[in-house]
Backbone as ProteinMPNN parsed JSONL, in Angstrom:
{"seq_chain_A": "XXXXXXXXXXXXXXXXXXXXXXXXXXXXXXXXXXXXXXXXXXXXXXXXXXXXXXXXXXXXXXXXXXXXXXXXXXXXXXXXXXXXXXXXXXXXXXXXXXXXXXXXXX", "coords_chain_A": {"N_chain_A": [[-200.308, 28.452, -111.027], [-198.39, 28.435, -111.81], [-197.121, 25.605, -111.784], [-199.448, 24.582, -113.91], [-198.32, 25.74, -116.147], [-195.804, 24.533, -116.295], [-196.395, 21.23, -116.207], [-197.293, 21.694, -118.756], [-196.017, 21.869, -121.092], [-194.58, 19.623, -120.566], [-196.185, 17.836, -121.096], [-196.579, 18.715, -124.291], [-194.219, 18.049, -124.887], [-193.778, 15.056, -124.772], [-195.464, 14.281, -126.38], [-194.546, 15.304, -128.434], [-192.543, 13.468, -129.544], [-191.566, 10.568, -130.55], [-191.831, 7.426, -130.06], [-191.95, 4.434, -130.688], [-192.125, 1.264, -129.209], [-192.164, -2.281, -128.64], [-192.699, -5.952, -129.064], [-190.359, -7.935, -130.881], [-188.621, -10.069, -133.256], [-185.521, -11.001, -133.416], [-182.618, -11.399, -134.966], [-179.418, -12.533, -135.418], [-175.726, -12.593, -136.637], [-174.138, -13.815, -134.511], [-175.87, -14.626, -132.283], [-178.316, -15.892, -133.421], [-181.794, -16.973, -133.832], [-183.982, -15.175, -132.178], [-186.315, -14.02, -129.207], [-187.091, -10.878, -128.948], [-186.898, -7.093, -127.673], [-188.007, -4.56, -129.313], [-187.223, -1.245, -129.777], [-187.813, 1.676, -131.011], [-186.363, 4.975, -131.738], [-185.821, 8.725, -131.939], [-187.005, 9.218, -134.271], [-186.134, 8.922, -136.983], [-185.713, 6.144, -137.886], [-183.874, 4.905, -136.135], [-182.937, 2.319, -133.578], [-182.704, 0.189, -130.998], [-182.305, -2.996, -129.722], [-183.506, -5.317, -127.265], [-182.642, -8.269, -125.053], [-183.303, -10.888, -122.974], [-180.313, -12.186, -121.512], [-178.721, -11.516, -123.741], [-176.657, -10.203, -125.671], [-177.45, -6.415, -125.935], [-178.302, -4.65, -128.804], [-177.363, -1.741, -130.775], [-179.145, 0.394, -133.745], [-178.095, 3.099, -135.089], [-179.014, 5.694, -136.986], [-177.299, 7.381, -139.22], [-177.302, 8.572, -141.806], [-179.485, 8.313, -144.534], [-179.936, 4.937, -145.758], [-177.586, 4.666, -144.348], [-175.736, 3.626, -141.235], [-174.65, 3.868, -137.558], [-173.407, 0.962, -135.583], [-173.789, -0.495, -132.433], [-173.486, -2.243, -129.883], [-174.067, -3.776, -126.796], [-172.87, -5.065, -124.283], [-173.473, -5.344, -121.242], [-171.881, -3.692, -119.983], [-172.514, -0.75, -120.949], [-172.786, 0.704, -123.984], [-170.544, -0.613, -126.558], [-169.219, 0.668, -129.882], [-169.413, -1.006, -133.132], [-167.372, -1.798, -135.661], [-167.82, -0.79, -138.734], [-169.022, 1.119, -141.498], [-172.84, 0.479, -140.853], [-174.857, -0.566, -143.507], [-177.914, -0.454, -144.832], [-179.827, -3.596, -145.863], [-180.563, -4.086, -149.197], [-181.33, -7.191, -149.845], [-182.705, -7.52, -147.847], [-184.762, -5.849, -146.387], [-184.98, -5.237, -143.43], [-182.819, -6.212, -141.777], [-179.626, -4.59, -141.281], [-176.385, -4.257, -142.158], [-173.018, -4.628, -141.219], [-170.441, -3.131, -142.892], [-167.763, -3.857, -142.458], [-167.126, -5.814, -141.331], [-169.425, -7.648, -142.154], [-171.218, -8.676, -140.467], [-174.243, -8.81, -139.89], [-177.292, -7.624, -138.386], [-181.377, -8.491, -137.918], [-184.528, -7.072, -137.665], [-187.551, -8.172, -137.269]], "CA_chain_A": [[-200.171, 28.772, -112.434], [-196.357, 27.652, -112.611], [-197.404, 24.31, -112.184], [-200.119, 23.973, -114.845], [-197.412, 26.031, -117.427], [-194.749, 23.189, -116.323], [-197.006, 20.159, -117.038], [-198.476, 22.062, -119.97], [-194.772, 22.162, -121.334], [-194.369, 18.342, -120.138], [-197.128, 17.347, -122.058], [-196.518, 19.051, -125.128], [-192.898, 17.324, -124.915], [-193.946, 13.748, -124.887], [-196.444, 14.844, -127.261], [-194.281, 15.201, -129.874], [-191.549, 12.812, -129.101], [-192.703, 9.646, -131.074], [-191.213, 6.131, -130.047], [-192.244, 2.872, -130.432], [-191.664, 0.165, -128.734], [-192.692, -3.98, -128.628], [-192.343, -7.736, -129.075], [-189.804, -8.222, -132.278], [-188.011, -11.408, -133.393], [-184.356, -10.862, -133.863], [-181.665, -12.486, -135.902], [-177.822, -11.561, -135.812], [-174.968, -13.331, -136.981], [-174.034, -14.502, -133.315], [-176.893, -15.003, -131.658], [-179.166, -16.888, -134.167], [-183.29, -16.111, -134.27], [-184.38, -15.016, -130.868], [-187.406, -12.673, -129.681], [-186.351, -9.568, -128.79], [-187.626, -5.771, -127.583], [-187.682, -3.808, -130.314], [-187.267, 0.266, -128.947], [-187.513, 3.159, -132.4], [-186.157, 6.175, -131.068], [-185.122, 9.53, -132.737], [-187.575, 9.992, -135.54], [-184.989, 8.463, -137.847], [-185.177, 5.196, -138.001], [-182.612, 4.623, -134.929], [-183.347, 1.508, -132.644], [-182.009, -0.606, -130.071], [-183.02, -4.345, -129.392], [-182.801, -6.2, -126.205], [-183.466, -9.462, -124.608], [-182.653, -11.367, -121.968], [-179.162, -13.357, -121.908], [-178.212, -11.481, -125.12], [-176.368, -8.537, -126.367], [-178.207, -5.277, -126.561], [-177.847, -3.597, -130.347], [-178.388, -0.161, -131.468], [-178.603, 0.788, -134.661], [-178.416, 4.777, -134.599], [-178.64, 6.329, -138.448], [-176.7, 8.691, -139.925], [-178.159, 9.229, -143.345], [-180.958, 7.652, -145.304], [-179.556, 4.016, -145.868], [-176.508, 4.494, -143.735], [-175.926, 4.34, -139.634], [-173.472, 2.977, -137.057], [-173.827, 0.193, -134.565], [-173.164, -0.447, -131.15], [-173.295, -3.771, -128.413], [-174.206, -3.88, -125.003], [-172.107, -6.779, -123.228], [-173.858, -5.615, -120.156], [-171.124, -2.496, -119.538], [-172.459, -0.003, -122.12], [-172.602, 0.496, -126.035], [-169.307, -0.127, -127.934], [-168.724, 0.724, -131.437], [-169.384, -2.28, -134.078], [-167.289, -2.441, -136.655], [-168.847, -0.118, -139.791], [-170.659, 2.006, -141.138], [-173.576, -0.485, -141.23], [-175.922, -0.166, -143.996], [-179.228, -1.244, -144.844], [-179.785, -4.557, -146.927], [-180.879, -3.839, -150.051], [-182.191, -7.838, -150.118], [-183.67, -7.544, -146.252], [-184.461, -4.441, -145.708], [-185.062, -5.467, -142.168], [-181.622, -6.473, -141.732], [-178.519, -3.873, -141.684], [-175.326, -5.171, -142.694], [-171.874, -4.16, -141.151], [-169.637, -3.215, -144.044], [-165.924, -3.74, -142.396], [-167.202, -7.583, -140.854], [-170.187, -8.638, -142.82], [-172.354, -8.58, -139.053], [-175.466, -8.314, -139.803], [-178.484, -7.888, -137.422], [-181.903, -8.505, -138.534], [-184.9, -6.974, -136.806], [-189.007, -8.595, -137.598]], "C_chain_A": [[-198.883, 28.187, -113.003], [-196.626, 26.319, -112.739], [-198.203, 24.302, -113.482], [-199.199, 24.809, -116.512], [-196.21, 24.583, -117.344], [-195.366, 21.947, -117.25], [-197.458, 20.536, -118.28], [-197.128, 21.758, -121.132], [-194.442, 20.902, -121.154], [-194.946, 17.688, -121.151], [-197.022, 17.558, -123.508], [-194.753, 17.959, -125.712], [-192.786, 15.88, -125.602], [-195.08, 13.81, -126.175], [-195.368, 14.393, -128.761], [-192.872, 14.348, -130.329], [-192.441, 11.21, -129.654], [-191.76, 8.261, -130.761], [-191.996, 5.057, -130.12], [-191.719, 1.66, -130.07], [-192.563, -1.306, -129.002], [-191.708, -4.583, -128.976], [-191.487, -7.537, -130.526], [-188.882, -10.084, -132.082], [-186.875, -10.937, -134.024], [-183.432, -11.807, -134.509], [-179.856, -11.745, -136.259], [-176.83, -13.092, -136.058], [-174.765, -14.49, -135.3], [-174.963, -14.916, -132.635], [-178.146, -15.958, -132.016], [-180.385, -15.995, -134.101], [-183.593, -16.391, -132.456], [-185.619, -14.125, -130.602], [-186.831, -11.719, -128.621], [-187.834, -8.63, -128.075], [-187.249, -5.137, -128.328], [-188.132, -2.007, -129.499], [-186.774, 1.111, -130.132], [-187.151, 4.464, -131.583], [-185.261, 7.524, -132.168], [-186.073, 10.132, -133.981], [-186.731, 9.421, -136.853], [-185.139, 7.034, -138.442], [-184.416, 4.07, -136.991], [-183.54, 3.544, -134.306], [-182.63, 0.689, -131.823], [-183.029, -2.039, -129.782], [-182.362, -4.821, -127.581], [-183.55, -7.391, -125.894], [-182.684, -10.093, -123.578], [-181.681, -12.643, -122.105], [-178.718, -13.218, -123.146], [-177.928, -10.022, -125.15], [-177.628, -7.409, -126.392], [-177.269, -4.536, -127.609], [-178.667, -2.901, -130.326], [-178.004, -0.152, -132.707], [-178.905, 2.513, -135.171], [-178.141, 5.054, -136.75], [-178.403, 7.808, -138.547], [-176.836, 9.932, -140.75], [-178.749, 7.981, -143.839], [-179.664, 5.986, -145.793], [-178.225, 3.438, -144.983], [-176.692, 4.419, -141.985], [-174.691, 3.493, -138.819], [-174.374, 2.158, -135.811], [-173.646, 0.028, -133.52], [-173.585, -1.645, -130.4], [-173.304, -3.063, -126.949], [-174.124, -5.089, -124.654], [-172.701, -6.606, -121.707], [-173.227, -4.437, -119.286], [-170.906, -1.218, -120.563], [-172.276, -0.072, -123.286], [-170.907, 0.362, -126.187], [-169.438, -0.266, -129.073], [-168.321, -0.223, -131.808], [-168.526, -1.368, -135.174], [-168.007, -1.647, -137.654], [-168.398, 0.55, -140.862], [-171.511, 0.408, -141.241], [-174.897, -0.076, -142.026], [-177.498, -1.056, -144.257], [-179.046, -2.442, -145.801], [-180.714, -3.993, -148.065], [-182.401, -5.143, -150.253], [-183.639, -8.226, -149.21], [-183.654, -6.832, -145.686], [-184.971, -4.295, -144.117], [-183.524, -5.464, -141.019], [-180.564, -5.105, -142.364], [-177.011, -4.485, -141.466], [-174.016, -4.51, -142.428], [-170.594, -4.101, -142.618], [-168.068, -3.337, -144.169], [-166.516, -5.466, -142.026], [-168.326, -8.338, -141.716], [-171.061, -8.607, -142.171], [-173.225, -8.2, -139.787], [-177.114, -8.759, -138.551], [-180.276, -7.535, -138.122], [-183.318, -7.813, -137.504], [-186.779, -7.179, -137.103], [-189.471, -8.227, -136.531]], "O_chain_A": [[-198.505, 27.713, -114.075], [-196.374, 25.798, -113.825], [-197.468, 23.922, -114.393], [-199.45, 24.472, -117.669], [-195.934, 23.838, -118.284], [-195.1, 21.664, -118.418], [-198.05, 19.684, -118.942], [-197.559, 21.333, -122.204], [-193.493, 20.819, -121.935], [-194.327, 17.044, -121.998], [-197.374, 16.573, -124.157], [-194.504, 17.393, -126.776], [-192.079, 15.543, -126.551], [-195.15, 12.751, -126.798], [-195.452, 13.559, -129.663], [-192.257, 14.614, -131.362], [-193.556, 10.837, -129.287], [-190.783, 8.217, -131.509], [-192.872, 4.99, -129.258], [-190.837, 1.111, -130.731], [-193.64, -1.239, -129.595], [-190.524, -4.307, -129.172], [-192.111, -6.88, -131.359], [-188.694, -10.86, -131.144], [-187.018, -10.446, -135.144], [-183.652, -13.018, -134.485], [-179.395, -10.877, -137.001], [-177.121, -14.251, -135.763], [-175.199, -15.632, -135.147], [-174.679, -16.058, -132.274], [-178.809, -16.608, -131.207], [-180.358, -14.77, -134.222], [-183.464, -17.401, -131.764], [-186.057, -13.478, -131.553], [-186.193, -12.007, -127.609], [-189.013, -8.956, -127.937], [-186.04, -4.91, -128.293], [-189.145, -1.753, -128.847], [-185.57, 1.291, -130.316], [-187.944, 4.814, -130.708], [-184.333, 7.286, -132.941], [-185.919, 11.229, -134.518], [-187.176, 9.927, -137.883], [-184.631, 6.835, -139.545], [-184.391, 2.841, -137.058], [-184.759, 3.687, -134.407], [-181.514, 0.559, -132.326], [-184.254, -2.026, -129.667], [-181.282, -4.686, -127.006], [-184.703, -7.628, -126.253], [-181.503, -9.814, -123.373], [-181.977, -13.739, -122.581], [-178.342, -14.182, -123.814], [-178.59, -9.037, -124.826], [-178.705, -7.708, -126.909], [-176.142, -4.052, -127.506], [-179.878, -2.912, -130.105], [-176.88, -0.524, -133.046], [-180.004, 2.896, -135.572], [-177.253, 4.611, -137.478], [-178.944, 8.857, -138.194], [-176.702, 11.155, -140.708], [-178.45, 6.833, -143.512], [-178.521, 6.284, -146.138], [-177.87, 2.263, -144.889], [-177.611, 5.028, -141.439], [-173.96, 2.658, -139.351], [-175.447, 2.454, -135.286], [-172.781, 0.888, -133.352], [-174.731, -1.763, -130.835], [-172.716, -2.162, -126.349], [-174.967, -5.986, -124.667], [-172.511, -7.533, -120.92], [-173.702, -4.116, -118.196], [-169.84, -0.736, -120.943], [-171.552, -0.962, -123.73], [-170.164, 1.299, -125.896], [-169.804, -1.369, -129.478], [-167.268, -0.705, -131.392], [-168.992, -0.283, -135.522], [-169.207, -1.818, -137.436], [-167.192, 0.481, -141.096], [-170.946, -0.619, -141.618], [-175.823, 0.55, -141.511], [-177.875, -2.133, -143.796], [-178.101, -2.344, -146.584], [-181.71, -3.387, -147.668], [-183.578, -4.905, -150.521], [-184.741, -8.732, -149.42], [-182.975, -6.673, -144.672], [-185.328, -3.192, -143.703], [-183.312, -4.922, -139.935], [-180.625, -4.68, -143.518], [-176.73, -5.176, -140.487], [-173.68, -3.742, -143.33], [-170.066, -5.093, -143.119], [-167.318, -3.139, -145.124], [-166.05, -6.302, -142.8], [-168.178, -9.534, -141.97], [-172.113, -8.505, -142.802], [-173.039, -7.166, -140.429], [-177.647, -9.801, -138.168], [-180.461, -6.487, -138.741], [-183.109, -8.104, -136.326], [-187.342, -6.085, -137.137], [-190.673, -8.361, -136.302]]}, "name": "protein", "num_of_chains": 1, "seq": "XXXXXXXXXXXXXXXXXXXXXXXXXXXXXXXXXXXXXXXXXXXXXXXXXXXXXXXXXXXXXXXXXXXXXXXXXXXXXXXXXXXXXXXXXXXXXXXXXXXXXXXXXX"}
């Protein structure tokens, strides 16, 4: 019985836990147009890209147009540079507002 309350409780978990993942085509100031893994996490908005032989970016949100960024050199996230908000002209693209960085994510 403990088991089928555990998994029942497992299930319900992932259940309502909504991510998406796939194939995207990225575009950041440094890196140029590359294709990417695009990973939504949070319910929010929030995502992280990766690819191979390239930075991993998150972009985690805050509030509705706003969020901060982060880099993976390969030894964990550090803190970009911010806040980074959304583009107004590409709303694909969020736009560091202390450097200009912007990362784009199709």
């Amino acid at each position: 019985m403990r088991q089928r309350f555990a998994l029942g409780i497992i299930v319900i978990a992932l259940s309502t836990t909504h991510v998406f993942a796939g194939p995207a085509t990225c575009v950041n100031d440094d890196d140029g147009r590359y294709p990417c893994d695009f990973f939504q996490f949070g319910g929010d908005g929030s995502f992280t890209v990766t690819a191979p032989g390239k930075p991993g970016y998150t972009i985690s949100i805050v509030s509705q147009g706003v969020a901060d960024g982060f880099a993976d050199y390969g030894n964990g996230n550090i803190s970009l540079p911010g806040p980074f908000f959304r583009s107004t002209e590409k709303t694909a693209c969020w736009v560091s507002d202390a450097t200009g960085f912007s990362i784009c994510v199709f």
